[in-house]
C-alpha positions as CSV (number, residue, x, y, z in Angstrom):
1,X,-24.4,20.8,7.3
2,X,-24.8,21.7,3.3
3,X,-21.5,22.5,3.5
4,X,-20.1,19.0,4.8
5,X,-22.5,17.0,2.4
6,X,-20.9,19.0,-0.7
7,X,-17.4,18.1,0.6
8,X,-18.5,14.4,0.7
9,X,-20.4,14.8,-2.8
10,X,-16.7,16.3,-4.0
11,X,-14.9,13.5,-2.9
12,X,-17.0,10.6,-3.9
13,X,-16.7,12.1,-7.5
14,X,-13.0,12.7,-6.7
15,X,-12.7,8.6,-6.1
16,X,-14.8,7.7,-8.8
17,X,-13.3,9.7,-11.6
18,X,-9.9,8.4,-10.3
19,X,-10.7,4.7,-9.4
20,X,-12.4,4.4,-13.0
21,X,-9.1,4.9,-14.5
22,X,-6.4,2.3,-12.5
23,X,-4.8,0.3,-15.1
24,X,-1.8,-2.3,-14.4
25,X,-1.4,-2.6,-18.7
26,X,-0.3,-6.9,-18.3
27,X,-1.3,-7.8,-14.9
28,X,0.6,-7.1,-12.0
29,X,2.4,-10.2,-12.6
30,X,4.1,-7.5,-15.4
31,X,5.1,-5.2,-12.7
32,X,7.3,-7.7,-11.2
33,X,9.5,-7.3,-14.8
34,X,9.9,-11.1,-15.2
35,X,12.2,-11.1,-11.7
36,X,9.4,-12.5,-9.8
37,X,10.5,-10.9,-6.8
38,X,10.7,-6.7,-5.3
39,X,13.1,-6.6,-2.5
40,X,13.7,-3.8,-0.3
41,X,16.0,-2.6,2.8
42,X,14.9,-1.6,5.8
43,X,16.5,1.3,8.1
44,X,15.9,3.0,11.4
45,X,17.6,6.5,11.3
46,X,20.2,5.3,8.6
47,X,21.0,1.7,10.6
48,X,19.8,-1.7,8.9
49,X,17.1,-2.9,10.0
50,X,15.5,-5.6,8.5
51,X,13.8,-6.5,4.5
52,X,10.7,-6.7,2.9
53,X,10.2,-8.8,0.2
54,X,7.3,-9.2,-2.6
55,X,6.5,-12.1,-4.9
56,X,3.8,-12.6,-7.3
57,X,2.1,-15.9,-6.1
58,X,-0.4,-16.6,-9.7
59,X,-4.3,-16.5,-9.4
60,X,-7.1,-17.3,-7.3
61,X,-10.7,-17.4,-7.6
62,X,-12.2,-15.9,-4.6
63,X,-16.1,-16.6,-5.2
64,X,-17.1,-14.9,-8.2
65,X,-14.0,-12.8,-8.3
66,X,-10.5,-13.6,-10.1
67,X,-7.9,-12.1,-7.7
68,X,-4.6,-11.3,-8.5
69,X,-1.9,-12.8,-5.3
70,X,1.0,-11.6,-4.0
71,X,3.1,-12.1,-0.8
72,X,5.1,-10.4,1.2
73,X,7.9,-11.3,3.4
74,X,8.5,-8.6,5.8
75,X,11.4,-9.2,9.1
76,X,12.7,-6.0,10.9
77,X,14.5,-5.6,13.6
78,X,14.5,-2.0,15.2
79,X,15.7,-2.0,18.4
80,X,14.1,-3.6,21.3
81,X,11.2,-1.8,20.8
82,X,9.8,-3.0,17.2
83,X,10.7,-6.3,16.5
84,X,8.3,-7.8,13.8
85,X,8.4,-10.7,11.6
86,X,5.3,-11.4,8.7
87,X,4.0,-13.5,5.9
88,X,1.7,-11.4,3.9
89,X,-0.8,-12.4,1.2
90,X,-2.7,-9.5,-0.4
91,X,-5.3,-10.4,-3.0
92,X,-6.3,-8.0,-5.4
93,X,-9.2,-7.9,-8.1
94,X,-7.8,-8.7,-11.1
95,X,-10.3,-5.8,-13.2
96,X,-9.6,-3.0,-10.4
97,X,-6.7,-4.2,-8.7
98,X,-8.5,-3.3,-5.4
99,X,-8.0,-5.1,-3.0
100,X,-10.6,-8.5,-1.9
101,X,-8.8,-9.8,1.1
102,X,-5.4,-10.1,2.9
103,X,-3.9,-12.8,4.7
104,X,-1.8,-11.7,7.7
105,X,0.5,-14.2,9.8
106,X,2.8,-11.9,11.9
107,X,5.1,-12.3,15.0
108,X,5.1,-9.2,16.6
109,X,6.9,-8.7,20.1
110,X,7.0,-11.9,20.3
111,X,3.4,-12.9,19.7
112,X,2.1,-14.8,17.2
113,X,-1.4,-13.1,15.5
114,X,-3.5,-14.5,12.6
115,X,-5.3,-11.9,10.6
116,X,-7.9,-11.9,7.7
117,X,-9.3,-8.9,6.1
118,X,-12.2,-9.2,3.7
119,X,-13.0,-6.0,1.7
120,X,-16.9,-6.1,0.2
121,X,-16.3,-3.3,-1.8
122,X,-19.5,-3.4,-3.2
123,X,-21.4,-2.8,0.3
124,X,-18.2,-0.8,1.4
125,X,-17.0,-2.8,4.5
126,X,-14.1,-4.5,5.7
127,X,-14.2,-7.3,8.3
128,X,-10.8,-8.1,10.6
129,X,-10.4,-11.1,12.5
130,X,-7.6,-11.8,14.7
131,X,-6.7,-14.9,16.1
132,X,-5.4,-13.6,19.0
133,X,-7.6,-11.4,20.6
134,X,-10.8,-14.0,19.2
135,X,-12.9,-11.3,18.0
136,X,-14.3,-9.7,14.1
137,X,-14.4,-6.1,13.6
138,X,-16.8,-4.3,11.1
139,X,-15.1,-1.2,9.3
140,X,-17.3,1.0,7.0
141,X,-15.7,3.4,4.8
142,X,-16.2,5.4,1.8
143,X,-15.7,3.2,-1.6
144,X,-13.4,2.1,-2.8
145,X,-11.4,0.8,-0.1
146,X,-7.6,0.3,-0.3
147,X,-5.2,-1.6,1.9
148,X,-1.9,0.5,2.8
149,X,0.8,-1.9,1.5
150,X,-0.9,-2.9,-1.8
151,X,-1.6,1.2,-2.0
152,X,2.3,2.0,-1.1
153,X,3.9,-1.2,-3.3
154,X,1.8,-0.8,-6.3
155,X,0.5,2.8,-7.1
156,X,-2.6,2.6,-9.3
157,X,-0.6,3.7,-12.8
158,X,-3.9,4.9,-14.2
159,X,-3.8,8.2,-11.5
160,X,-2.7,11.2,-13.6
161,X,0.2,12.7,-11.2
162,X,0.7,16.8,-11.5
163,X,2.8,19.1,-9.1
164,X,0.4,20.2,-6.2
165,X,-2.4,18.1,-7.5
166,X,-3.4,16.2,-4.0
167,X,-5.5,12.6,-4.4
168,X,-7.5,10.7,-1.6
169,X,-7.7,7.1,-0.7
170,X,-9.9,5.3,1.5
171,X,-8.0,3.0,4.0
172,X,-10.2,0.6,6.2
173,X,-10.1,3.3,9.2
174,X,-9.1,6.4,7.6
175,X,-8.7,8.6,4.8
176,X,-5.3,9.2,3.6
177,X,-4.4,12.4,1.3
178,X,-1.3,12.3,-1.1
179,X,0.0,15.2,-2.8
180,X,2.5,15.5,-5.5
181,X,5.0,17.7,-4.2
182,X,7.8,18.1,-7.1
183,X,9.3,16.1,-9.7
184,X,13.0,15.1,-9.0
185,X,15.8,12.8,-9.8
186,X,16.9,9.8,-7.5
187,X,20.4,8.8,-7.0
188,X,20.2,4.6,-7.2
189,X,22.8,1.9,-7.5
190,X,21.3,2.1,-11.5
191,X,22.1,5.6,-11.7
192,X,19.9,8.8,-11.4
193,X,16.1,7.9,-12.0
194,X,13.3,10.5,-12.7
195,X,10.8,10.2,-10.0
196,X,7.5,11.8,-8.6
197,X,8.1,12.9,-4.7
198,X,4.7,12.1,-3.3
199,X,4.1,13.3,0.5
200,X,1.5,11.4,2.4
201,X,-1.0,12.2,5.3
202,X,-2.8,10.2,7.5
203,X,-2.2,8.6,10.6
204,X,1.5,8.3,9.9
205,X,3.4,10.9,7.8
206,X,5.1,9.7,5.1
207,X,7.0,10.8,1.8
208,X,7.0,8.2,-1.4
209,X,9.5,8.5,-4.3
210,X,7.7,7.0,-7.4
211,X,9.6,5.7,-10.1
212,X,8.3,8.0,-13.5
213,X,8.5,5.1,-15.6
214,X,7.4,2.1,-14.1
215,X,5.4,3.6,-11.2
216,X,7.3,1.3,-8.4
217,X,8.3,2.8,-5.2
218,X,12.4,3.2,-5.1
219,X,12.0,4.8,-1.7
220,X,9.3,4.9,1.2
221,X,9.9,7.0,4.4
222,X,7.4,6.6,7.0
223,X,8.4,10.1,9.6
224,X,7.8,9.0,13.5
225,X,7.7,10.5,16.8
226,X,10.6,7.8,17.8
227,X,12.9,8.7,14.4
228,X,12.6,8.0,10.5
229,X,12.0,4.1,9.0
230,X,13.1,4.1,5.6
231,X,12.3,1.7,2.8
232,X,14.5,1.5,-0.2
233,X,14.5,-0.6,-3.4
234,X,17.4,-2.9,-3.9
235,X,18.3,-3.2,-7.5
C-alpha cells in the first residue's frame, strides 16, 4: 500500500513539474506557420487511405476561460472494416493549452454520432455525451487531463525531451507513457529533417516522429493487431 501511494505521489509531481512548463511561444495560431492549415496522409500497410486535416478556427470564450480552436477534418477509408468520416473541434486553454472541451460530429460505419467532451480540469473530470446511444459518462482521472489528438498534433513544446527520458499523460480513461527512444533524421519531400522518435504506450501502441525544430508531428504510426495506420505530414 505505501508502496503504491509513493508511485502516485511520484507521478503527480512528475505532471506538475512538466505541465508547469508547456509553452506554445505565439499561440497555437503560430504553430500553423501563417498556412492556416496541417494536412496529413493516411495509409493502411503502405495503401492510401484517407486525410486528416487541421485548421486554426480563432477564439472562444468558454465561461470564464479564453480557449484556443481548432478543427479537424478527418475521412479514411480502410477497407470495409474502418470506414470513418469526422468534423472535429478541439478547444484548448489559451494559458495551458489543455484541453476545455471537444466537439465530435463523426460518421462511423455508417452511423452518424454527436459527441461532446467537457474537461473540468480543476475538479479532474471529463463528461462524454453521445447522441447516439442518449447517455453522459463521468471520467475521473489524474490532473491534468489531455485529449489524444490535441496530445498527438500539438506536443506541449515546453517538455524537455532526452534519449530514454519516459513522460506520462493523463487521457480521460487511461494513462499513456511516452519515451524518447533516439534522435534521428527523417527523409521528407523537404529533405532530411532532425527529429525526436518518441514510442508510445497505452491502449494502442504507437511511435511519433517529432519535428526538432518546430515540435509538429511529420509522422504518426499507430501499430494494430489488423496491420500498421500511418499518418504522415504533407508538405
Amino acid at each position: 500500500m505505501m508502496r503504491l501511494l509513493r508511485i502516485k505521489i511520484i507521478l503527480i509531481a512528475i505532471f506538475c513539474i512538466v505541465g508547469a512548463g508547456w509553452v506554445y511561444p505565439g499561440g497555437i495560431e503560430k504553430r500553423f506557420n501563417g498556412k492556416g492549415k496541417l494536412t496529413y496522409k493516411v495509409y493502411f500497410n503502405g495503401l492510401p487511405a484517407g486525410s486528416l486535416e487541421w485548421e486554426y478556427l480563432g477564439k472562444e470564450k468558454l465561461g470564464d476561460k479564453e480557449a484556443e480552436v481548432v478543427g479537424l477534418n478527418s475521412c479514411t477509408k480502410i477497407f470495409k472494416f474502418f470506414n470513418m468520416q469526422g468534423d472535429e473541434r478541439v478547444f484548448l486553454d489559451s494559458s495551458t493549452y489543455l484541453p476545455l472541451k471537444v466537439e465530435r460530429d463523426i460518421v462511423c460505419f455508417g452511423k452518424r454520432e454527436l459527441i461532446e467532451e467537457i474537461y473540468n480540469q480543476d475538479e479532474g473530470y471529463v463528461e462524454v455525451s453521445n447522441s447516439r446511444l442518449k447517455d453522459i459518462k463521468c471520467f475521473r482521472q489524474d490532473k491534468p487531463i489531455h485529449n489524444i489528438l490535441a496530445l498527438l498534433y500539438f506536443f506541449p513544446e515546453g517538455v524537455k525531451l532526452e534519449k530514454g527520458k519516459q513522460i506520462y499523460f493523463n487521457l480521460p480513461t487511461r494513462t499513456v507513457k511516452v519515451k524518447v527512444a533516439s534522435e534521428r533524421m527523417l527523409s521528407t519531400r523537404r529533405g532530411k529533417r532532425p527529429v525526436y522518435l518518441l514510442v508510445g504506450r497505452g491502449g494502442k501502441r504507437f511511435n511519433l516522429w517529432l519535428d526538432k525544430e518546430e515540435r509538429l508531428p511529420l509522422r504518426v504510426d499507430f501499430l494494430l493487431p489488423l496491420g500498421k495506420i500511418s499518418i504522415v505530414k504533407r508538405d
